[in-house]
DSSP file (Angstrom, degrees, kcal/mol; ACC not computed):
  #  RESIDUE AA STRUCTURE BP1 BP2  ACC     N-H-->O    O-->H-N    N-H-->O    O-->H-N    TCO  KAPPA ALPHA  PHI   PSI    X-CA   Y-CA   Z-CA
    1    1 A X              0   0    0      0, 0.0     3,-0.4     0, 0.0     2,-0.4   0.000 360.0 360.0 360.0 -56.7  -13.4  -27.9   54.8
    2    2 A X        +     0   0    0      1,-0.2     6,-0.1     2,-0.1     0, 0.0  -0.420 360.0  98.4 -98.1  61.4  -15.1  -28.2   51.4
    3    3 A X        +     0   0    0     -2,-0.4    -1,-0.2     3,-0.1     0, 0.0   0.426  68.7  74.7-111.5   7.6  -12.5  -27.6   49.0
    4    4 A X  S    S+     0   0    0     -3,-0.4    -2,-0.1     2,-0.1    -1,-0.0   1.000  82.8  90.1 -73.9 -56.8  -12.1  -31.2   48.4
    5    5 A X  S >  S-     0   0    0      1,-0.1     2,-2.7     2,-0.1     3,-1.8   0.185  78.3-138.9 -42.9 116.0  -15.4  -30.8   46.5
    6    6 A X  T 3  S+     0   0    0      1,-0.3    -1,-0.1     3,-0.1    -2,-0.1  -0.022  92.2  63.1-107.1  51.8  -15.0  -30.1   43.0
    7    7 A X  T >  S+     0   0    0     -2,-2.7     3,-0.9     3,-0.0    -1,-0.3   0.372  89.6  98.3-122.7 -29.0  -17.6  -27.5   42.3
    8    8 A X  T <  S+     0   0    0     -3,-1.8     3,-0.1     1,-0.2    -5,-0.0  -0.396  88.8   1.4 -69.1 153.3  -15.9  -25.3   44.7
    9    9 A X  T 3  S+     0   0    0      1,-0.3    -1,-0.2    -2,-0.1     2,-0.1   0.217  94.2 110.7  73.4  -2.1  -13.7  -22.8   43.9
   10   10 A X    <   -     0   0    0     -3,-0.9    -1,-0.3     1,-0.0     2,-0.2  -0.605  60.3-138.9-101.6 164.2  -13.8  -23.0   39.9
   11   11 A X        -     0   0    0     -2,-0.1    -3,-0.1    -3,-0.1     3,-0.1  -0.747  12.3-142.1-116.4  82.9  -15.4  -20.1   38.4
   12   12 A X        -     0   0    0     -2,-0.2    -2,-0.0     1,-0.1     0, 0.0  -0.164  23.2 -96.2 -46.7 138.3  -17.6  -20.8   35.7
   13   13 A X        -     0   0    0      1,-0.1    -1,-0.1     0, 0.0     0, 0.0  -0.239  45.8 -95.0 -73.1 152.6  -18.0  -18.4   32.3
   14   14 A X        -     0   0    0     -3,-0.1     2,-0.7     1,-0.0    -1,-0.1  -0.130  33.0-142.6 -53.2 144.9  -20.4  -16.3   32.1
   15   15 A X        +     0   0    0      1,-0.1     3,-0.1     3,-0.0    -1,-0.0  -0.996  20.7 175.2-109.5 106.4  -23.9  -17.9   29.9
   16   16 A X    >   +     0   0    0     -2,-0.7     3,-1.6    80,-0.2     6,-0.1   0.170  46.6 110.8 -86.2   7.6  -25.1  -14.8   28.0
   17   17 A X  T 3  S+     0   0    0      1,-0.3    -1,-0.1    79,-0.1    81,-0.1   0.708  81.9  23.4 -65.6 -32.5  -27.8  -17.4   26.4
   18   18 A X  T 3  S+     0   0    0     -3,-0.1     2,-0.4     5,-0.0    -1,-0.3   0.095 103.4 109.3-129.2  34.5  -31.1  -16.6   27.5
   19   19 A X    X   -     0   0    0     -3,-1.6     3,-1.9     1,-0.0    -3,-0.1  -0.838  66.3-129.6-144.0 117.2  -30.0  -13.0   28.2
   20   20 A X  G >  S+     0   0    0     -2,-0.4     3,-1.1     1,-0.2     6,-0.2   0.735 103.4  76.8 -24.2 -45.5  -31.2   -9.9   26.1
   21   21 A X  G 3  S+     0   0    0      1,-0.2    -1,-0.2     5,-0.1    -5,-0.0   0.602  91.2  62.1 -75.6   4.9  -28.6   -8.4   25.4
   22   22 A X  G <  S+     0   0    0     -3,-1.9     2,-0.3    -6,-0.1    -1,-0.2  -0.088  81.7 107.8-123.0  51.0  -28.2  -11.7   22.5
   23   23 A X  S <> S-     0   0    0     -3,-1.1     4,-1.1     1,-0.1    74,-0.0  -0.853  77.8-135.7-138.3 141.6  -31.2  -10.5   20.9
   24   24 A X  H  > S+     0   0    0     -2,-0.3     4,-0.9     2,-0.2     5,-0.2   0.633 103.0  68.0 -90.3 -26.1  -30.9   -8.8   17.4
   25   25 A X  H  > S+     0   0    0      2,-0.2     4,-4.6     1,-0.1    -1,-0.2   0.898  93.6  64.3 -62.7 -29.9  -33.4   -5.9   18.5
   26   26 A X  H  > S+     0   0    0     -6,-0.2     4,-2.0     1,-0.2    -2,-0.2   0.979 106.0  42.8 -70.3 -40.0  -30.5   -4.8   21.0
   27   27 A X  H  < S+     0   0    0     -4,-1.1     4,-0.4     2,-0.2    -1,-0.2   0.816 112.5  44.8 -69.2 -15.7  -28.7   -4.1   18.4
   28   28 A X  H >X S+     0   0    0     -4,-0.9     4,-1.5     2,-0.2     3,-0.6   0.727 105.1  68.3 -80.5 -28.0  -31.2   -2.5   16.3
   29   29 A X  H 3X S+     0   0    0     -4,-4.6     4,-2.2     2,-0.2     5,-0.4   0.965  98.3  53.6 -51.7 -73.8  -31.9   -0.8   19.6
   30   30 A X  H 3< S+     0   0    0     -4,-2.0    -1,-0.2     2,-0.3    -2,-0.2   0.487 101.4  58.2   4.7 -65.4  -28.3    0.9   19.1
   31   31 A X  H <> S+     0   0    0     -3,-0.6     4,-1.4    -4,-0.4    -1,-0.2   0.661 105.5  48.5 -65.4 -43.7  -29.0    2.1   16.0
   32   32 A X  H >< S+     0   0    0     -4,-1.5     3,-1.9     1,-0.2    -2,-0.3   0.998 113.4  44.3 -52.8 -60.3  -31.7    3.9   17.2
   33   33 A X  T 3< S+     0   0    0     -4,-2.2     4,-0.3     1,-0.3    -2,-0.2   0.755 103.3  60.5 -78.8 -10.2  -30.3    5.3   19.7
   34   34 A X  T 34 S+     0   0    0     -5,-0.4    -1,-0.3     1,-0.2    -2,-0.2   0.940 119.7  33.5 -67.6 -29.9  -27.1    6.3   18.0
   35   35 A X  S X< S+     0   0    0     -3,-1.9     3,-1.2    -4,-1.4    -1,-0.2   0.226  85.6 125.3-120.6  20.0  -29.3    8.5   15.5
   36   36 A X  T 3  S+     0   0    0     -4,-0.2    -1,-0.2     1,-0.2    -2,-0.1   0.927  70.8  40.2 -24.7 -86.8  -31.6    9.2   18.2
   37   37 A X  T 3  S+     0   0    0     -4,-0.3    -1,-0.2    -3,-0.2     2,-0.2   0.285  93.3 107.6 -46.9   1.6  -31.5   13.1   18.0
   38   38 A X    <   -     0   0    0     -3,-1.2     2,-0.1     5,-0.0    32,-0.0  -0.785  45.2-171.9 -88.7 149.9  -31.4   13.3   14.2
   39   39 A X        +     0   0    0     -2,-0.2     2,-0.3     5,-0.0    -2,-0.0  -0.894  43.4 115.1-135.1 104.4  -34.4   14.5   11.9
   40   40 A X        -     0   0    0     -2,-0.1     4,-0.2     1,-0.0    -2,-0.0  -0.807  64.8-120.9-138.7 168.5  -33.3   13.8    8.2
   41   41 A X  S  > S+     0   0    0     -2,-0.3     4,-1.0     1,-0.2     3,-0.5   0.740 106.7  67.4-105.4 -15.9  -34.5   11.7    5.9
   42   42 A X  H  > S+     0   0    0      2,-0.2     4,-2.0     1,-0.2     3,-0.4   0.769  96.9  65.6 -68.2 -26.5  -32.0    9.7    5.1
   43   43 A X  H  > S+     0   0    0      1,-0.2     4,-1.7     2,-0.2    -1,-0.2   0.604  96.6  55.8 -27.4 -35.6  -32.7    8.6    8.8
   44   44 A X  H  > S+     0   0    0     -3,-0.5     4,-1.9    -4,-0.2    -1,-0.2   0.767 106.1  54.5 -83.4 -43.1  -36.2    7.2    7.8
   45   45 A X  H  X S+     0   0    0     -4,-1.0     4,-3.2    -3,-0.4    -2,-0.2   0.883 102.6  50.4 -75.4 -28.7  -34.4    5.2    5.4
   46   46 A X  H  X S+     0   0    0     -4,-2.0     4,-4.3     2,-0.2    -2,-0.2   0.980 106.4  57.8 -71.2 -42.9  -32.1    3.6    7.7
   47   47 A X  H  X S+     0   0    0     -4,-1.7     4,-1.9     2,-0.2     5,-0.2   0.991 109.4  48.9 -28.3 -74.1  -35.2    2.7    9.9
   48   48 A X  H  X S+     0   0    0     -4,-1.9     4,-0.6     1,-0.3    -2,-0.2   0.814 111.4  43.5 -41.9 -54.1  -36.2    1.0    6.9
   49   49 A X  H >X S+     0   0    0     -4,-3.2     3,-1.9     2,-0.2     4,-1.3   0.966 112.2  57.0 -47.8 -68.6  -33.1   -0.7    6.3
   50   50 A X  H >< S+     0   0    0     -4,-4.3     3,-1.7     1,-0.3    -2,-0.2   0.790 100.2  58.3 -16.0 -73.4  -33.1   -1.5   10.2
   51   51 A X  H 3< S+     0   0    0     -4,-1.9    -1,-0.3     1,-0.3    -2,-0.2   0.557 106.3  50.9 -58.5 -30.2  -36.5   -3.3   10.0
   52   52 A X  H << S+     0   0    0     -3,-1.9    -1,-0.3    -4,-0.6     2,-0.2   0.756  84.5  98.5 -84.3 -47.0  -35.2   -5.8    7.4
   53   53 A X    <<  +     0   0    0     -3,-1.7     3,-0.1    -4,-1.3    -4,-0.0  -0.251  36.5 175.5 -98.2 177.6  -32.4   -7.1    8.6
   54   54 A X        +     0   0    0     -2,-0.2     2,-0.3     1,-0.1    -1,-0.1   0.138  55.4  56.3-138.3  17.1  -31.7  -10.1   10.2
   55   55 A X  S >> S-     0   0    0      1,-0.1     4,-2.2   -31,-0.1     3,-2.0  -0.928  75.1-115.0-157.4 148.4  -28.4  -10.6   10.8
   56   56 A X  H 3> S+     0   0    0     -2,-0.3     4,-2.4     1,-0.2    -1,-0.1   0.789 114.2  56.3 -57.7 -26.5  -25.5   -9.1   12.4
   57   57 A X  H 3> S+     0   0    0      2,-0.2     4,-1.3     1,-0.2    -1,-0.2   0.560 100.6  62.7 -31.7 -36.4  -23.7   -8.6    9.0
   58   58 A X  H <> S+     0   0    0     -3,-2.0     4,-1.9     2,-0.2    -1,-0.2   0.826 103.6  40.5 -28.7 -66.9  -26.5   -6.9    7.9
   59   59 A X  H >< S+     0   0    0     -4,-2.2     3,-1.6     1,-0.2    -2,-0.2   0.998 102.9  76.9 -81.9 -52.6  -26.3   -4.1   10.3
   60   60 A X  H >< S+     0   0    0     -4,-2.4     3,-1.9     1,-0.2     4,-0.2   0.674 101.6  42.0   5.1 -79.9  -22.4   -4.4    9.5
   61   61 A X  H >X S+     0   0    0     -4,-1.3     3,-1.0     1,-0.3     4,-0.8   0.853 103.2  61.4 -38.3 -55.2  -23.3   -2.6    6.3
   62   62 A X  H <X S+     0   0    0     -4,-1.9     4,-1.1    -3,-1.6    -1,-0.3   0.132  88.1  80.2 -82.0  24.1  -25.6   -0.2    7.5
   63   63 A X  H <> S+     0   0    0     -3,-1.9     4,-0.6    -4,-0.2    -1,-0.2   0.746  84.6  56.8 -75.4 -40.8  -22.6    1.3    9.7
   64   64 A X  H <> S+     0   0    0     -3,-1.0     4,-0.7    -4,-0.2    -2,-0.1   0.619 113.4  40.4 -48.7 -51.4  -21.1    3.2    7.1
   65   65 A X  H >X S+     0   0    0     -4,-0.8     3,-1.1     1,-0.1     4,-0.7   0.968 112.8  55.3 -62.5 -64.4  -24.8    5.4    6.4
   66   66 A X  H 3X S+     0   0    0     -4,-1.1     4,-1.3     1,-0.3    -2,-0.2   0.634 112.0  43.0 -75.1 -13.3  -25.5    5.6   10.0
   67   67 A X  H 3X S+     0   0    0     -4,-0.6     4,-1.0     2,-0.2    -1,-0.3   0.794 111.6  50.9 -90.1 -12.6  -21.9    7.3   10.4
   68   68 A X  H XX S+     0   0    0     -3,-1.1     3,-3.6    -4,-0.7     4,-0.8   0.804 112.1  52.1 -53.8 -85.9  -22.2    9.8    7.2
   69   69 A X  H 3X S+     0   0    0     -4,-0.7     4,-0.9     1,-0.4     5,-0.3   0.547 118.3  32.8-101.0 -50.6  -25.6   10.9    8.7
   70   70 A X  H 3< S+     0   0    0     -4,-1.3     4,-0.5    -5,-0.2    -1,-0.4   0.705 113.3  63.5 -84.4   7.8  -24.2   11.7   12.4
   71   71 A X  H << S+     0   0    0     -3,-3.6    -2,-0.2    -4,-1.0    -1,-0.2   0.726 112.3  37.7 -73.2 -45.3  -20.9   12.8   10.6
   72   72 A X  H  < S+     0   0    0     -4,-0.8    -2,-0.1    -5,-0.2    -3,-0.1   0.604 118.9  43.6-103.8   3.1  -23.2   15.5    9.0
   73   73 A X  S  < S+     0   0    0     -4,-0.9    -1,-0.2     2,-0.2    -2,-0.1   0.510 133.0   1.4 -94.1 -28.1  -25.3   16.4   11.6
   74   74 A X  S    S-     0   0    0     -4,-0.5     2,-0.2    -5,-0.3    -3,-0.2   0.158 102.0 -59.9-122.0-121.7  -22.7   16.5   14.4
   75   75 A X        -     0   0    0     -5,-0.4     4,-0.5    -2,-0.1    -1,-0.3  -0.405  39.8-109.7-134.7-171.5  -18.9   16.0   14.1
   76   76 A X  S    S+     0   0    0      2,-0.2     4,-0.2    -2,-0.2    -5,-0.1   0.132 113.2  58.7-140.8   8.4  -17.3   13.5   13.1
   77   77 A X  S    S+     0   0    0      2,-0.1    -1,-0.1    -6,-0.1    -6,-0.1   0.372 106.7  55.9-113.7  18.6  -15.8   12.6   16.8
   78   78 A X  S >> S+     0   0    0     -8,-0.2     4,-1.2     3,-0.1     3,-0.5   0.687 100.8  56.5 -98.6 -31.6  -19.3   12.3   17.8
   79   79 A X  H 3> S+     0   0    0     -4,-0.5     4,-2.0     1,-0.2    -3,-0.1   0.673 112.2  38.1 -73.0 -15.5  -19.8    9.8   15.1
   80   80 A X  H 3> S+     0   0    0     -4,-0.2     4,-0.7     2,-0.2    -1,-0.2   0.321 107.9  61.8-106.8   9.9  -17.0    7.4   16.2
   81   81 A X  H <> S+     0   0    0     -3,-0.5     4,-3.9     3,-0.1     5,-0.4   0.730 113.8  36.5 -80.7 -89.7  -17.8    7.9   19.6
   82   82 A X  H  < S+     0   0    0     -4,-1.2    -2,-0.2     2,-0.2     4,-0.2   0.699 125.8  40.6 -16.1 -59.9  -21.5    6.3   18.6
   83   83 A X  H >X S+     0   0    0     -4,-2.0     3,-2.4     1,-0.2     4,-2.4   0.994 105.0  60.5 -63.9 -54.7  -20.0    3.9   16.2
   84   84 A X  H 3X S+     0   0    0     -4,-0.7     4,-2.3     1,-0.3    -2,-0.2   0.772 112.1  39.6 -25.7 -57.3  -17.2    2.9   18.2
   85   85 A X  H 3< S+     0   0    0     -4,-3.9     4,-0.5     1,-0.2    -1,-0.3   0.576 116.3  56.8 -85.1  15.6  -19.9    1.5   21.3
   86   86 A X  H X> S+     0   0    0     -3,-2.4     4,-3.3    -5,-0.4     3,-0.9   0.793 107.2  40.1 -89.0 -72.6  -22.0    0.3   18.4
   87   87 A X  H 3X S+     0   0    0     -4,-2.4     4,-1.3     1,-0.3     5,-0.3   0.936 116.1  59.7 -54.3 -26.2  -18.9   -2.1   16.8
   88   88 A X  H 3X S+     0   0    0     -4,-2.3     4,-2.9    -5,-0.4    -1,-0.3   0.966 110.4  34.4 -58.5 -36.3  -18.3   -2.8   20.7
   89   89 A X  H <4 S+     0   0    0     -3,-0.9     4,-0.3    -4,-0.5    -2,-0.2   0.694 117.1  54.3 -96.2 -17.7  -21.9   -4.4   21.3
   90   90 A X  H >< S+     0   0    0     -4,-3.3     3,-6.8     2,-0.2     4,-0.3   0.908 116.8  50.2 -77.1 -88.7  -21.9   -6.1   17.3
   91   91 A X  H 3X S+     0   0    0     -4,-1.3     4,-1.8     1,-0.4    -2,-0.2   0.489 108.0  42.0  27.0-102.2  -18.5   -7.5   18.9
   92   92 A X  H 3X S+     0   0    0     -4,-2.9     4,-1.0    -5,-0.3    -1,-0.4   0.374 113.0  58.2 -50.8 -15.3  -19.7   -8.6   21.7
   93   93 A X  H X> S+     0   0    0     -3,-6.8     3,-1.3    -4,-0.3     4,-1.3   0.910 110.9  41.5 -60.2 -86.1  -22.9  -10.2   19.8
   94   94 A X  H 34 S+     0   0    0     -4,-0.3     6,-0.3     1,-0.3     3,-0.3   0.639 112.7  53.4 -33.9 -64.4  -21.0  -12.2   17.5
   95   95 A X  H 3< S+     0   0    0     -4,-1.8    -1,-0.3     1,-0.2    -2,-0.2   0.816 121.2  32.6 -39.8 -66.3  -18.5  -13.4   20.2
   96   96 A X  H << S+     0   0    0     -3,-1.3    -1,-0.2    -4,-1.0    -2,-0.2   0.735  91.4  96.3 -17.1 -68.4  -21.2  -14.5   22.3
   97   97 A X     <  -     0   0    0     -4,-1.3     3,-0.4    -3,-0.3   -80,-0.1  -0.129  61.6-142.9 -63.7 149.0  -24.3  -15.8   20.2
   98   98 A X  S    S+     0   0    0      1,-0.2    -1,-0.1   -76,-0.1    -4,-0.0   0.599  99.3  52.9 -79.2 -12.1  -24.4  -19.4   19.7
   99   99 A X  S    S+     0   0    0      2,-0.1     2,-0.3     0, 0.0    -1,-0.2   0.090 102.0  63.1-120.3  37.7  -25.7  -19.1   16.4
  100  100 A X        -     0   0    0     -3,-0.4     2,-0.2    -6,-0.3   -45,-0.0  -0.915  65.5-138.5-134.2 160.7  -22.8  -16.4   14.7
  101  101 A X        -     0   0    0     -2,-0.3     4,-0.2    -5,-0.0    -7,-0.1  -0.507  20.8-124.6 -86.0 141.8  -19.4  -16.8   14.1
  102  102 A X  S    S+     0   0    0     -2,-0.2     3,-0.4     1,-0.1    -7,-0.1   0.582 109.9  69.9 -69.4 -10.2  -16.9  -13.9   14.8
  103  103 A X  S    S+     0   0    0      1,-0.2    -1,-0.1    -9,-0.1     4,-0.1   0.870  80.1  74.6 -57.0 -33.5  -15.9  -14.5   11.2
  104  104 A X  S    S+     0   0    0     -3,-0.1     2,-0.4     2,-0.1    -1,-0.2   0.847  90.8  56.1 -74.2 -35.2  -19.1  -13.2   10.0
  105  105 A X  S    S-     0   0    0     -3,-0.4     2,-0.3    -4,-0.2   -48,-0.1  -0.796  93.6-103.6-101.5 140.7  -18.3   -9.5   10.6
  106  106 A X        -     0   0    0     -2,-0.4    -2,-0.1     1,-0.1     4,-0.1  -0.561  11.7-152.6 -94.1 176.7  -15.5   -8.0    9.2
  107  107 A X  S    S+     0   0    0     -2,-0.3     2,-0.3     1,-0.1    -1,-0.1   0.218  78.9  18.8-133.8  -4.4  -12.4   -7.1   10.7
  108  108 A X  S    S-     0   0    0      0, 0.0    -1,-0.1     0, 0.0    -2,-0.1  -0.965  94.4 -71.0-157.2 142.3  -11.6   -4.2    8.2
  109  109 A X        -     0   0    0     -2,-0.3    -2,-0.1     1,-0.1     2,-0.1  -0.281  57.7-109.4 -54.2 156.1  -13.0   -2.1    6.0
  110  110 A X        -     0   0    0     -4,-0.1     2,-0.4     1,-0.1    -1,-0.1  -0.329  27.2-147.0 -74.6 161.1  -14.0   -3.8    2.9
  111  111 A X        -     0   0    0     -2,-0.1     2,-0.1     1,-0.0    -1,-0.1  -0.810  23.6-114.9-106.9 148.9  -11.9   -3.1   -0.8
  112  112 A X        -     0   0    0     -2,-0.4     2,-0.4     2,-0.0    -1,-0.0  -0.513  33.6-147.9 -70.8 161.2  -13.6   -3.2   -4.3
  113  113 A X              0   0    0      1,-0.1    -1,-0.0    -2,-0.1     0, 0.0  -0.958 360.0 360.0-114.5 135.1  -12.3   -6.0   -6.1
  114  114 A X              0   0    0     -2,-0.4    -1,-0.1     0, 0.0    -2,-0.0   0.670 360.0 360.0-119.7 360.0  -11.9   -5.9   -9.8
């Protein structure tokens, strides 16, 4: 009866825009919680680290600590379980956000250059 109407039927994409989950604390949020159960001190530094940055490239970097540090408190298929839904929700930022690029994270680990 109404399909003539051309708002019906189409599905419009999802707007993640005004939505939490595109908010740079949820990802700092993450972090926490990935290293939740740890008491180290290198843990206190990665807090520190946390609190400073300010872009998802940032926490890029600080993926590589936060897996030594549950690598060496747990295993080291606990620590890619934990990174692994970590790189999903940095992913999913970047994919999302209107104001990053997926370029911005990279897509492999980095090599030294000489």
């Amino acid at each position: 009866m109404f399909s003539w109407l051309p708002w019906i039927g189409k599905s419009k994409r999802v707007q993640y825009h005004d939505t939490q989950v595109l908010e740079l604390d949820f990802l700092v949020d993450e972090f926490h919680a990935a290293m939740a159960d740890i008491q180290d001190p290198i843990r206190v530094r990665i807090h520190a680290a946390l609190l400073s940055c300010q872009s998802p490239k940032d926490l890029w970097f600080l993926r590589s600590k936060l897996f030594g540090l549950i690598s060496k408190h747990h295993c080291e298929s606990v620590a890619n379980t934990r990174i692994g839904r970590l790189d999903q929700k940095l992913r999913f930022f970047v994919d999302n956000h209107p104001d990053y690029s997926p370029d911005e994270l990279p897509s492999k680990p980095m090599t030294l250059l000489h």
